[in-house]
C-alpha positions in Angstrom: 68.0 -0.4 -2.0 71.0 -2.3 -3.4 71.2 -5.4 -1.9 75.1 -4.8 -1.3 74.1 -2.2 1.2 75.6 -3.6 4.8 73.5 -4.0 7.5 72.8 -1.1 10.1 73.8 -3.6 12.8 76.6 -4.6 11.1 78.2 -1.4 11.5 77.2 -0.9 15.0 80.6 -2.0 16.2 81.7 1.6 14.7 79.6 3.4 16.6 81.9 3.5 20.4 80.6 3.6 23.9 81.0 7.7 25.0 82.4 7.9 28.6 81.2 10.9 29.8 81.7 12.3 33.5 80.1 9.2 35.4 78.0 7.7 32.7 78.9 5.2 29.7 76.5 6.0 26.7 76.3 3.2 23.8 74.4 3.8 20.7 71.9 0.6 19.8 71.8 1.4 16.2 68.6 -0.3 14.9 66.1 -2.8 16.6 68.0 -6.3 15.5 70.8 -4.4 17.9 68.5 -3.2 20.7 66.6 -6.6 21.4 69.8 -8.3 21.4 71.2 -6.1 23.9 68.1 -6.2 25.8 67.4 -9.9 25.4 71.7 -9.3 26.6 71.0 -7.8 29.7 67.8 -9.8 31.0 69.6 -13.0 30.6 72.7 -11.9 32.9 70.4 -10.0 35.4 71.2 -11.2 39.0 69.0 -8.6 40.8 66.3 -6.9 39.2 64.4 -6.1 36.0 62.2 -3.5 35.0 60.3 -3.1 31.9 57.7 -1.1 30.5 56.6 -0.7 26.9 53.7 0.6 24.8 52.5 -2.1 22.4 53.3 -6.0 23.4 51.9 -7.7 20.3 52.2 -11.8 20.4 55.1 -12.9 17.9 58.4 -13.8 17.4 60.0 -11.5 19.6 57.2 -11.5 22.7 57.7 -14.8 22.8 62.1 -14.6 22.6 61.4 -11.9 26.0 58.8 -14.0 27.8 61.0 -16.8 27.7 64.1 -14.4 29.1 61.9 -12.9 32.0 60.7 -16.7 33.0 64.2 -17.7 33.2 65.6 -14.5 35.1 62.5 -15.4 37.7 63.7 -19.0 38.1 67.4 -17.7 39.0 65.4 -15.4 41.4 65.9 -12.1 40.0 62.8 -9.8 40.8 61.0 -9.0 37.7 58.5 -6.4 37.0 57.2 -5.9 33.7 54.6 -2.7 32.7 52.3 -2.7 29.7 50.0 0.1 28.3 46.4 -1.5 28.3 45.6 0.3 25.4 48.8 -0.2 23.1 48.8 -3.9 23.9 45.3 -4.7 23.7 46.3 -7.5 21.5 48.3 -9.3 23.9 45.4 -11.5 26.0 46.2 -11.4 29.0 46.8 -15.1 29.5 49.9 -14.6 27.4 51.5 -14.1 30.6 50.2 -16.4 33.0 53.5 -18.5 32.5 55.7 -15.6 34.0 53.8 -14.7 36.5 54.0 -18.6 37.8 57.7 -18.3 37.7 57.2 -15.0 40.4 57.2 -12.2 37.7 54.7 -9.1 38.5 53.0 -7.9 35.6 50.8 -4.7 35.6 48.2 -3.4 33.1 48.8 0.0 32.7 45.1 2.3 32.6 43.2 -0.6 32.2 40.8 0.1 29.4 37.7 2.0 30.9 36.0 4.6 28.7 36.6 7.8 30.3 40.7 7.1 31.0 41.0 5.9 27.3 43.1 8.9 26.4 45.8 8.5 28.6 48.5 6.4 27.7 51.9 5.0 29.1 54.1 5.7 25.6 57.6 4.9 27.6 59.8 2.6 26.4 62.2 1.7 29.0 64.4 -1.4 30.1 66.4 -1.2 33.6 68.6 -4.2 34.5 71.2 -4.5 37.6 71.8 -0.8 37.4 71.7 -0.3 33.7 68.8 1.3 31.6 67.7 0.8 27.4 65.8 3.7 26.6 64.1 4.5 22.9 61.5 4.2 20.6 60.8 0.3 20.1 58.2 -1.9 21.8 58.1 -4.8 21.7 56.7 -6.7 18.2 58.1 -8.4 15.3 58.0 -5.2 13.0 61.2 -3.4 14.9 63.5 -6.5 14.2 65.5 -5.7 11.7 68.0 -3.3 10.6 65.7 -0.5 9.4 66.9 -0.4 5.8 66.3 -4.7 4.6 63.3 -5.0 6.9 62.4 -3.8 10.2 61.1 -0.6 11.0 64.1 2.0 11.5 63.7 2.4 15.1 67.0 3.2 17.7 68.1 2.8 21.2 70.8 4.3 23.8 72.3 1.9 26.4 72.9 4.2 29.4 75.2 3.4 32.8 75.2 5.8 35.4 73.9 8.2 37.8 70.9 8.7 35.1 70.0 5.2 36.2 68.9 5.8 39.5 65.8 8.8 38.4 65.0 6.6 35.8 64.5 4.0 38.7 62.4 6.2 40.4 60.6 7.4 37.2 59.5 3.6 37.1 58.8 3.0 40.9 56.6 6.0 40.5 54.4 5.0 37.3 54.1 1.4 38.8 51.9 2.8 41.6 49.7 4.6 39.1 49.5 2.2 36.8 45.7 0.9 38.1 45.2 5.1 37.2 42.3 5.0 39.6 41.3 9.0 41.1 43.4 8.3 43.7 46.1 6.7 42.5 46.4 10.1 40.0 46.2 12.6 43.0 49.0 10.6 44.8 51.0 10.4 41.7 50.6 14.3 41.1 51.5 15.2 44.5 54.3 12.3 44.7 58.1 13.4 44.7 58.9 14.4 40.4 62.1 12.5 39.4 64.9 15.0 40.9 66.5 17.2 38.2 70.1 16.9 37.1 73.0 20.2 37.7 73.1 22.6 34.6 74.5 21.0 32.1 74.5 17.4 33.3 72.6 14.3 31.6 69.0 14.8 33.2 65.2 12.9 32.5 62.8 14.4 31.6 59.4 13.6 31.7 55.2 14.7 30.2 52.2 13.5 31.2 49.3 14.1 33.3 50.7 15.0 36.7 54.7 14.8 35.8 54.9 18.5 35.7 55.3 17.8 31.9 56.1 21.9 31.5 59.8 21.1 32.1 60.4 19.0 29.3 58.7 22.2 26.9 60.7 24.5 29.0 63.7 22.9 28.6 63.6 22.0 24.7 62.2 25.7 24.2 65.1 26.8 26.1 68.0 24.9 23.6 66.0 25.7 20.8 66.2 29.0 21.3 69.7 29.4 21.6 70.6 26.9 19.0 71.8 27.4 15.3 71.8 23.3 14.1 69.2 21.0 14.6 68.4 17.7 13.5 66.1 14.9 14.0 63.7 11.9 13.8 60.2 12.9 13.9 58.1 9.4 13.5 55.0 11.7 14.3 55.5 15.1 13.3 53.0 17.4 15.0 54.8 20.6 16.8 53.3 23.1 18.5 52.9 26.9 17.4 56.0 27.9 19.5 58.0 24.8 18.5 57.2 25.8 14.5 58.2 29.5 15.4 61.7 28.1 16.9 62.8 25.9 14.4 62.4 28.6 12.2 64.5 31.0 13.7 67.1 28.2 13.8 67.3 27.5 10.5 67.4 31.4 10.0 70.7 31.2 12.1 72.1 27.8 10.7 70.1 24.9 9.6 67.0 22.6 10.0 66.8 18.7 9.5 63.9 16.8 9.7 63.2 13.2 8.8 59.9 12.1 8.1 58.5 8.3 7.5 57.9 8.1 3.5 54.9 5.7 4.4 53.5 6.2 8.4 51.5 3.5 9.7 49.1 5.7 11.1 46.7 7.4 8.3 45.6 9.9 10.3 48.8 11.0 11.5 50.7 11.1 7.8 47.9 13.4 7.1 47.8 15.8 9.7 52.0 15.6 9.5 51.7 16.7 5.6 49.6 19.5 6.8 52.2 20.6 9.5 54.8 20.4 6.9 53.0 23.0 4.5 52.4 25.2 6.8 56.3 25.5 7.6 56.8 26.4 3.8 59.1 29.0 3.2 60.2 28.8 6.8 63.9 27.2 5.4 63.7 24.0 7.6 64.4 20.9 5.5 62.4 17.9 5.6 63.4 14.5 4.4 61.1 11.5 4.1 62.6 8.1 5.0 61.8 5.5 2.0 63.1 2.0 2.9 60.9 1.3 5.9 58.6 3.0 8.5 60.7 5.0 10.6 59.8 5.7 14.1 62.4 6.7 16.0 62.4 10.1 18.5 65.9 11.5 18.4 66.6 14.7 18.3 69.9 16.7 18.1 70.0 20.4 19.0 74.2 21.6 18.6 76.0 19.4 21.1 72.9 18.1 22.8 70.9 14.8 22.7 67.3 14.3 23.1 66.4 10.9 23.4 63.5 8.5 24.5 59.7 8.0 23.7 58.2 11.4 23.0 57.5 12.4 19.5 57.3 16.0 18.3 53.6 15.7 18.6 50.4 17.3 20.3 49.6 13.5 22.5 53.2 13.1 23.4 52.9 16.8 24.8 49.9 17.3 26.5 48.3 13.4 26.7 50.7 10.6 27.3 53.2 9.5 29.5 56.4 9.7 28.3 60.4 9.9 29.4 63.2 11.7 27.3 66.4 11.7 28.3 68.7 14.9 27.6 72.3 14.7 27.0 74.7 17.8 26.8 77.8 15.3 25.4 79.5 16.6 22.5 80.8 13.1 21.4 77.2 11.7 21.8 75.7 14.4 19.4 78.2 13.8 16.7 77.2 10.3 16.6 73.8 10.9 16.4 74.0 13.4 13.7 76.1 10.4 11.9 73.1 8.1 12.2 71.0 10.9 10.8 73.2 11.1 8.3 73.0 7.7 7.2 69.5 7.3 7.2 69.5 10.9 4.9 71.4 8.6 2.4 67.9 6.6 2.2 65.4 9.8 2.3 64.0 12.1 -0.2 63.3 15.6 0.3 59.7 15.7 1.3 57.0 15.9 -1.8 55.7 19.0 -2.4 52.1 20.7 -0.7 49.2 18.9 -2.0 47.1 20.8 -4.4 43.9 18.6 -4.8 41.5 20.8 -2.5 39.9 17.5 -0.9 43.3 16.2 -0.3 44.3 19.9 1.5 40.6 19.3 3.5 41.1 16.1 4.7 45.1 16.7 5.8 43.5 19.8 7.5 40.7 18.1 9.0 43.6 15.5 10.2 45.5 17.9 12.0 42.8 19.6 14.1 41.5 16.4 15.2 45.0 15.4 16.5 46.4 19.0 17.3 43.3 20.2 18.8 40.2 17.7 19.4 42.1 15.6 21.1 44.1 17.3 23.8 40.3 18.9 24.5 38.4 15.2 25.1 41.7 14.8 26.9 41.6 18.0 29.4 38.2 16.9 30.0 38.3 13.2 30.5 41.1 14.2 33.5 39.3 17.2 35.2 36.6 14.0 35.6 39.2 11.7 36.9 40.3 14.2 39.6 
């Protein structure tokens, strides 16, 4: 890319807070953006923190958040921090030991055990004093950055308002299962679901193993249905049968955009994702591969309405893992987001053609029913144990 090319976060300042009804929505454009605003908002925290994130990995940026969290726990803010045992198995658990000195509360999500291996916490969520970060970054050195220089292109939404609150309660409620013992499973299932918002009004939505995941297919089945634009981020793309169908018809009615990473960092999943991308040849939806870095971002925009949050277009973030999306019905919010689309389509390619090499077909094949099919099954298995 031309090195004249500004900055993503740079330009963030062009990108205005959206007021809409009781909520303030502001776009963190890439991760050099998001960790300050997080790093932002734990440092002026006078009440309470609450974090939880997929991969912790020991660098730079750990290191720039554990020093934050000590120092909100010395001005005596409560502060609870959540990590996925599996995701950040390469944080030792000593890494820590300092914060929870100060009075932080850490928590192990699924602590690694052979038959709960499968199940994953996958959110990505920040909640300080009433306001909440939610996106696709964790925390490690390879998301700081602007997306297009360095950094993996990753994104964020600040959110203030009523949304705050369930996504409060989303947290209080995967706290208590985070030791994801029998019983802490069957209290979570039969626990009180995050309340759902009016028609038409900013809501969370939620998958995983006892979150009543169906809504969040329901609901995206729903707009898609009715919808004649769509456009997205798919870090991991991996769509059902009936999601495949949809995006069809909508690109029948209008049109189809879907960005792809150039170069995943997952072998297995570029693979099977090639294969789900042949077999939606002909269908008229237009995929885009994202060259300058490894993008893994989860945004989607159906007409006027955001989706948001952790959950890829994929069979785990369906059926498997834990994971929160937020959707948002603003008009000025979409139109953003189809702007930041936009930009990174200035850095894509239309995605290569279908392999022809018959072992390179196999193996993208062999790919995609491992992770579209194989692995939901060990999953449904592993939990009818559990419970």
């Amino acid at each position: 890319m031309p090195a004249s090319l500004p900055s993503r976060f740079d330009a963030e300042a062009a990108v205005p807070p959206v007021v809409a009804g009781d909520h303030l929505f502001r776009w963190l454009v890439d991760g050099r953006g998001a960790y300050a605003a997080m790093l932002e908002r734990i440092a002026s925290a006078r009440g309470e923190l609450a974090l939880e994130f997929y991969i912790c990995k020991p660098g730079q940026v750990a290191a720039r958040f554990r020093r934050a969290l000590i120092d909100a726990c010395r001005r005596g803010v409560r502060v609870r921090l959540m990590l996925d045992a599996f995701g950040s198995d390469q944080m030792a658990h000593g890494y820590w030991r300092g914060f929870e000195a100060a009075g932080g509360q850490l928590r192990w999500f699924n602590p690694l055990g052979l038959l709960r291996l499968s199940f994953r916490n996958h959110r990505k969520l920040l909640l300080a004093d009433g306001v909440a970060i939610v996106g696709g970054l964790n925390i490690a050195d390879e998301y700081d950055g602007d997306g297009i220089h360095n950094g993996w292109r990753d994104l964020a939404l600040e959110v203030d308002g009523p949304l705050v609150e369930a996504l409060y309660a989303s947290f209080e409620r995967h706290w208590t299962l985070a030791p994801f013992a029998p019983g802490a499973l069957r209290a979570f299932a039969r626990s009180r679901p995050v309340a759902g918002a009016a028609a038409g009004q900013p809501a969370v939505l939620l998958s995983g193993p006892g979150c009543r995941s169906a809504e969040l297919r329901r609901v995206m089945h729903r707009d898609l249905g009715a919808a004649t634009r769509v456009d997205a981020h798919a870090a991991y793309f991996l769509p059902s049968g009936r999601i495949r169908r949809l995006l069809a018809a909508v690109a029948r009615r209008g049109s189809v955009r879907v960005l792809v990473p150039a170069s995943g960092d997952v072998p297995l999943a570029q693979l099977a994702t090639r294969h789900a991308i042949r077999r939606m040849a002909g269908s008229g939806v237009g995929f885009f591969e994202y060259v300058p870095q490894m993008l893994h971002s989860k945004l989607i925009v159906i007409d006027d309405i955001v989706y948001i949050g952790s959950a890829n277009l994929d069979a785990r973030s369906r059926l498997i893992n834990f994971e929160v999306m937020l959707r948002l019905p603003v008009p000025a919010l979409a139109m953003q987001a189809r702007a930041l689309i936009g930009r990174d389509l200035d850095h894509a390619r239309p995605s290569a053609s279908p392999a022809t090499h018959g072992w390179t077909r196999l193996r993208e094949r062999m790919a995609y029913l491992l992770l579209s099919r194989v692995d939901p099954y060990l999953a449904r298995r592993k939990l009818r144990m559990l419970q």
